[in-house]
Phi, psi and omega in degrees: 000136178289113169301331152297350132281012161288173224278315221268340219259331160271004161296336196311338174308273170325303189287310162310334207271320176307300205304322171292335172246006167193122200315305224241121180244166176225093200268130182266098136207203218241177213300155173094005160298329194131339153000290188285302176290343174242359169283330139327313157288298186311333157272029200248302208281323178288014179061040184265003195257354174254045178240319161169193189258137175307128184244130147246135163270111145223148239290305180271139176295314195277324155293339180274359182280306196280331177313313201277332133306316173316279182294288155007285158321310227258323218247334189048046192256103179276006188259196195252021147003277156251164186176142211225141175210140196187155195293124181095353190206117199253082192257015184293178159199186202302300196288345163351105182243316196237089181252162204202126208209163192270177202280317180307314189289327157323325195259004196239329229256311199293337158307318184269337186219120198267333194261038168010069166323290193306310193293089162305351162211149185247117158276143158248093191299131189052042202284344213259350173278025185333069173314181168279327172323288173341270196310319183286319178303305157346275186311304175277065173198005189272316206268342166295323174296315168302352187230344172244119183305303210298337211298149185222163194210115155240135168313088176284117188204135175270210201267060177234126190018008166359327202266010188283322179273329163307292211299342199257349172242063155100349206069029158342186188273169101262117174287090176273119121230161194249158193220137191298142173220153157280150210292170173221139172261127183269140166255140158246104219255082203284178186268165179286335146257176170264034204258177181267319172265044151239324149341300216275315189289293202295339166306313189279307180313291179296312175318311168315313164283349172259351158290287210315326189269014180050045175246147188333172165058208168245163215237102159279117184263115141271123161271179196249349173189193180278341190272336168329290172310302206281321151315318168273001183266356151328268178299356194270337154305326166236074189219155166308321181235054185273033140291323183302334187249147164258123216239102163229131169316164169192109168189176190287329177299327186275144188295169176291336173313306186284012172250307206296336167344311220257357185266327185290143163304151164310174191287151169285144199066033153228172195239129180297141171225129134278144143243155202180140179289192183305347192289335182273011178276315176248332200269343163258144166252136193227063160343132175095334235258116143210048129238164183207131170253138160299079173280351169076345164247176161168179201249143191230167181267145198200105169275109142251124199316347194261331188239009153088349196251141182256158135212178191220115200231148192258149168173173173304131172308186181232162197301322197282334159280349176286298191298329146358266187334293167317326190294297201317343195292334209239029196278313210243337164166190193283131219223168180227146171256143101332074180271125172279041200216164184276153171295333174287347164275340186254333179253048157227008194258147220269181190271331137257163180314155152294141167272157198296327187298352190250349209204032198246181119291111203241027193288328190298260315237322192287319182275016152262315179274356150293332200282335176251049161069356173289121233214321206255074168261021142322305168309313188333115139299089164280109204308348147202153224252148207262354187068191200276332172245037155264305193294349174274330174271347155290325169302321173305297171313246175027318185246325159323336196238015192063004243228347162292143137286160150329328202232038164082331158312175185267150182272154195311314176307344165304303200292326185245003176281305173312327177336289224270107196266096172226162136357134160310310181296329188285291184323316194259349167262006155312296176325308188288320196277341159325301203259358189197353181233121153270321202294359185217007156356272169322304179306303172313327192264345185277345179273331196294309202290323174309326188277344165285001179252180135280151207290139174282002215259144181248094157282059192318140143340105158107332168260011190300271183333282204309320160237047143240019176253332165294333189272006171247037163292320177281021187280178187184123183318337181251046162069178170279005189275312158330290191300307187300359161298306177316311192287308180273011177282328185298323185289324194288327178268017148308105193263358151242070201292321184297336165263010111344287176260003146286013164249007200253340193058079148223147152313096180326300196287328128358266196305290161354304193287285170324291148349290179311327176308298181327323190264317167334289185294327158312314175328292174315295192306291161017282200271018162225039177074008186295077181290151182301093156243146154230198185099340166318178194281133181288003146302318169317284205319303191257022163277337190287313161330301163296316196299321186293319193250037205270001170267348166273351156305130177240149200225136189282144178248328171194205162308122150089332195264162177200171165190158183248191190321306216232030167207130212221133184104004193259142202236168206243141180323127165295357174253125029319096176313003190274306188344123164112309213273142172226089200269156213275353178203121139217195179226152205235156165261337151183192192207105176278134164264141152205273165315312198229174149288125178234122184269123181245148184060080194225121140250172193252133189236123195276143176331293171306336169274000175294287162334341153290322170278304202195134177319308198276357189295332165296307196289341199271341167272332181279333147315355176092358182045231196275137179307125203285146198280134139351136168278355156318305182292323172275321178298299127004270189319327188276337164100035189249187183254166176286147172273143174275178186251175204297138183297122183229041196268157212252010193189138165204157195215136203239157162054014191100309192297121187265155171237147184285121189258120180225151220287138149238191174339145151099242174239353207253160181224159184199156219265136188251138208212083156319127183277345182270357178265334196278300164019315183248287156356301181290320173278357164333137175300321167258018182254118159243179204268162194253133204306012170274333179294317214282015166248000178283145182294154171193169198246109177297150142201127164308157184275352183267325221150170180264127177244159118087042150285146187091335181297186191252132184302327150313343164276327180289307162336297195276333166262012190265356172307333208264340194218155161271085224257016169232280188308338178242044126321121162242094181273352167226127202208161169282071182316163153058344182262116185275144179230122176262125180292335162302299185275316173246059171292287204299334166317297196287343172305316219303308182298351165307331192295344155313331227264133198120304179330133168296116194196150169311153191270003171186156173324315200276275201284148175300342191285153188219139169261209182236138180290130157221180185294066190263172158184169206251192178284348190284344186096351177305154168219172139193185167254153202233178166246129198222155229230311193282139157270296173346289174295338151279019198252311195291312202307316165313330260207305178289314189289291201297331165297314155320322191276342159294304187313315188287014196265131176236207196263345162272032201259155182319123205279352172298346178278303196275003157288301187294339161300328188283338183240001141279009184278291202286326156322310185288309188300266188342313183274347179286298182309345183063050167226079184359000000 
């Protein structure tokens, strides 16, 4: 197809004409139109590019690459022309007219020149996913347009609310075009549960039916994340017709190479499957595509301002991204959607995405507008407004880190905290080792680039035990901030770093990635006359860690338990070499929820060195730091709806079902929960408990016993997704019985599959706990009955990591399969992922 017969590209006429009469346009149409690829070109053929350069922004690195292919190809130009820049990779130059670059290199680009001098258009591409970047580029380009007449800005969006960017520039013009689609028929086909493997089954099941029924074209799967994917292209492998599929992964983690994968037609006589998260509902076109399975989920990151803690939480999509989805199916001719959800769930879901700006960290975003003189940032027009207390836990962070003035400008530690394009908590321990460790530089930036990456470390399916013995190789008593020095002095000095980290189970492009961070920052510090030294003492080094992270210092409370200024309740991670360890302080690289608060990336810190990260910092922990916040008020702050209050009625009722409320101490109460009445509630495809429920006490009770008393019915929710509390009874267990792992490893493989189990926590009483995994420094193992599913998740959890260490190359490949899927059991629920 001639490209210049895409829908947006015969508009052209219209879209100049808007343009000519108002700096700002907002062109609508729905994805696969053209969007990206021909407004650049018509303002290119219409000479806006010889006036300065047409800039496209976009939000993912593999569009701006492949746009920059595109065009090129299309213009039929080998020189730099067109041409793409994004961090580590520049291919402009001087002749450079039509570039395309991700929003971050925009916002890096508006320091040294804020009234994009050089530019004559801005396109802002993929405006309706109104990342936070989007929305700060959106506001400053608001304020460019007041001072540059000449200057022009169009919006790109496909059909998800366009008229919020007419109305926030003015009533600006809006460019409706439509692009013919062929109808797509929706099915709504929900799994017989809400369980994760009956998804993965209904997945396999509609595939098996579009081979039978031999219908045309190729297969989009959305999933909500990468272990998702990799579970289901698992099973799709093991269908009868998997000779028939060409079977690809899609998701941000993979190099570019492996995402171009998924654009050439399959090999012949096979049928193309992508599976992928949300990056295909808009930012990519995947020719050929006329089916779509729907999961109806994906995952959002959710900050909260008041306690400094993220989490990433999987839920439903909203109706305009569910239809996104339904659209790829119609590109090319008549498509069918799969939604695996009820129809009646898809019109209660809300109609848009929440946008980032409401569930972010907004610390960067204050510290580039203190950095361009904007001083009143409450005022900041944003095209939707972040409210007054996100921008106060950012000012807070901020002034936590120094980085302030009195009167909202950068304080000179501020002023070299902007150099560096990171994070702020990244940014100020460069700084601190800069102004007071110079002898451990080289260390700080090698923790930086880690904590600026995503984690290298890899659990294949099945390889679990094999790579996590590998990966302790590298532990160290001072943490993970340690090991990772050790990992990469091991990587650089690998001269085949790609078999390096395939023996290693690390992500290569990772492992990569990071290095590359690294030398960035070497540059940087570089160019500011700083020479690189290392070798310092590590009390430097991970007091300088801390200063940056200083809201992520913790001070111990009890077993196992901790809290920082502004959280409480947090516990140190299980990939932690910390794990286990309960050192009396540490500093986290950051502190996540998913099962639990979970602190990642802990080293350990001493009592005397606190007064070195920050006068007050001892004092302000031993006092308990800030009155820890309401679960009302974090929820509000997280950008979530508030919970009402508690049902205080002698009965509640979940799911249609009523329950029985019985009297404890006091005033308080707790909802007693038949597991053969609760049950049917739990497995509903769509019920989860609604939040006035989710803090009431409750009682499990069994045809065996009472279980998981005093927890909260949101917590109970979550753990009977992992268990059956009748089917995973044990009335026989290795009581008394000890296992030395040298000598009775296959005894003790054989017996994992216990681990978990349901049982009296003692002979004499109904209560009943969970089996767990213990063992000593001796090698020892043995099983215990635990009151906590948690704790018996962890402990367990902990024994196993130990226990990859006792595996040598003879040992039985039947032990280390069941150790690999008592691993992969225990991780998944530590990670909360169903």
């Amino acid at each position: 197809m001639n490209p210049r017969d895409l829908p947006v590209y015969q508009q052209r006429d219209r879209i100049l004409a808007a343009l000519t009469d108002s700096p700002v346009i907002v062109v609508e149409s729905p994805t696969g139109s053209g969007k990206t690829t021909q407004l650049p070109l018509i303002l290119h053929e219409a000479g806006y590019s010889g006036s300065g350069i047409i800039g496209i922004t976009q939000p993912r690195r593999i569009a701006a690459v492949s746009v920059s292919q595109f065009l090129a190809r299309q213009l039929q130009r080998s020189d730099r022309l067109v041409a793409y820049k994004m961090r580590f990779e520049d291919t402009t130059d001087v002749g450079t007219r039509i570039k395309i670059m991700t929003d971050g290199i925009l916002l890096q680009e508006m320091k040294a020149d804020y009234m994009l001098s050089h530019y004559s258009t801005i396109i802002v591409d993929e405006a309706h996913e109104r990342s936070l970047n989007i929305d700060f580029i959106l506001g400053l380009l608001k304020r460019v347009i007041e001072e540059r007449p000449g200057f022009r800005v169009v919006i790109s969006s496909a059909t998800i609310n366009a008229e919020l960017f007419a109305q926030y520039f003015d009533s600006c013009p809006v460019v409706r075009i439509d692009a013919p689609m062929y109808p797509v028929t929706v099915i709504y086909d929900a799994p017989l549960s809400s369980s994760y493997e009956a998804l993965l089954y209904k997945i396999g099941e509609i595939m098996l039916k579009t081979e039978e029924e031999q219908r045309p074209g190729d297969v989009l799967i959305f999933l909500s994340g990468e272990q998702m994917i990799k579970d289901c292209i698992a099973l799709l492998h093991g269908l009868p017709i998997r000779r028939s599929l060409h079977i690809l992964p899609l998701y941000s983690r993979l190099s570019r190479e492996e995402q171009d994968l998924v654009f050439p037609p399959p090999p012949p006589g096979k049928r193309k499957v992508v599976v992928a998260t949300n990056i295909a509902e808009t930012s990519l076109t995947i020719d050929g595509i006329t089916t779509v399975i729907d999961s109806g989920l994906a995952k959002m990151n959710y900050y909260n301002s008041r306690t400094f803690t993220s989490a990433l939480e999987e839920g439903p999509v909203s109706r305009a991204s569910a239809n996104q989805r339904r659209g790829r199916a119609g590109r090319t001719r008549p498509g069918i959607c799969y939604r695996l959800y009820q129809r009646d769930d898809f019109e209660h879901r809300p109609l848009f995405t929440l946008e980032e700006i409401y569930r972010t960290d907004l610390s960067e975003v204050v510290l580039r507008m203190a950095e361009l003189g904007i001083s009143e940032f409450t005022s900041f027009d944003f095209i939707s407004s972040p409210g007054r207390g996100a921008i106060a836990g950012a000012v807070e962070t901020l002034r936590s880190l120094d980085a302030l003035s009195d009167d909202n400008g950068l304080s000179e530690i501020g002023r070299m905290m902007a150099v560096f394009p990171l994070i702020p908590r990244h940014s100020r321990m460069i700084v601190e080792a800069i102004r007071r460790y110079p002898e451990i530089i080289e260390e700080v930036l090698i923790a930086t680039a880690f904590l600026s990456a995503n984690t290298p470390f890899l659990l294949p399916q099945g390889e679990e035990t094999a790579a996590r013995k590998a990966h302790h190789q590298y532990r160290d008593d001072l943490g993970d901030f340690v090991s990772y020095l050790k990992l990469y002095q091991a990587y650089l000095s690998s001269d085949k770093r790609e078999q390096f980290c395939e023996r290693r189970y690390l992500d290569a492009r990772t492992m990569a990635e990071i290095h590359n961070i690294k030398i960035q920052l070497e540059e940087i510090v570089a160019a500011l006359g700083i020479p690189i030294v290392h070798g310092g003492n590590l009390s430097d080094y991970l007091c300088a860690v801390a200063r940056g992270l200083i809201q992520f210092v913790c001070a111990r409370t009890g077993r196992g338990q901790y809290r920082s200024l502004t959280a409480a309740r947090i516990q140190i991670h299980p990939g932690s070499v910390m794990f286990r360890e309960n050192p009396d302080y540490i500093v986290a690289g950051e502190i996540v929820r998913t099962s639990k608060m979970f602190a990642r990336s802990v080293s350990p810190l001493q009592r005397e060195w606190l007064a070195r990260i920050s006068a007050a910092l001892a004092g302000d922990l031993t006092a308990g730091g800030r009155p820890e916040t309401g679960r009302r008020t974090e929820a509000a702050a997280a950008g979530r709806p508030e919970k009402s209050r508690r049902d205080t009625t002698w009965q509640v009722q979940i799911g249609g079902r009523v329950f029985r409320l019985q009297p404890l101490k006091g005033k308080k109460k707790i909802a007693l929960l038949p597991w053969r009445e609760f049950a049917p509630v739990v497995r509903g495809l769509d019920f989860v408990p609604p939040p006035h429920l989710g803090g009431v006490r409750a009682r499990l009770v069994t045809v065996h016993g009472e279980l998981l008393s005093g927890s909260r019915i949101d917590e109970i929710f979550r753990i009977v997704r992992w268990i059956d509390p009748e089917q995973a009874h044990v009335d026989e267990w290795p009581r008394k019985r000890s296992f030395y792992a040298r000598e009775e490893l296959t005894q003790l493989c054989a017996a994992l599959p216990l681990v978990l189990g349901v049982t009296r926590l003692k002979k004499s009483t109904p209560a009943l706990g969970f089996l767990s995994l213990q063992n000593d420094d001796s090698g020892t193992y043995w099983f215990k009955p635990t009151r906590n599913f948690f704790t018996a998740v962890y402990e367990s959890l902990a024994s196993l990591e130990e226990l990859t260490d006792e595996l040598g190359e003879r040992t039985a490949r039947e032990c280390v399969d069941s150790i690999n899927r008592s691993y992969r059991r225990l991780n998944e629920i530590i990670e909360d992922q169903p």
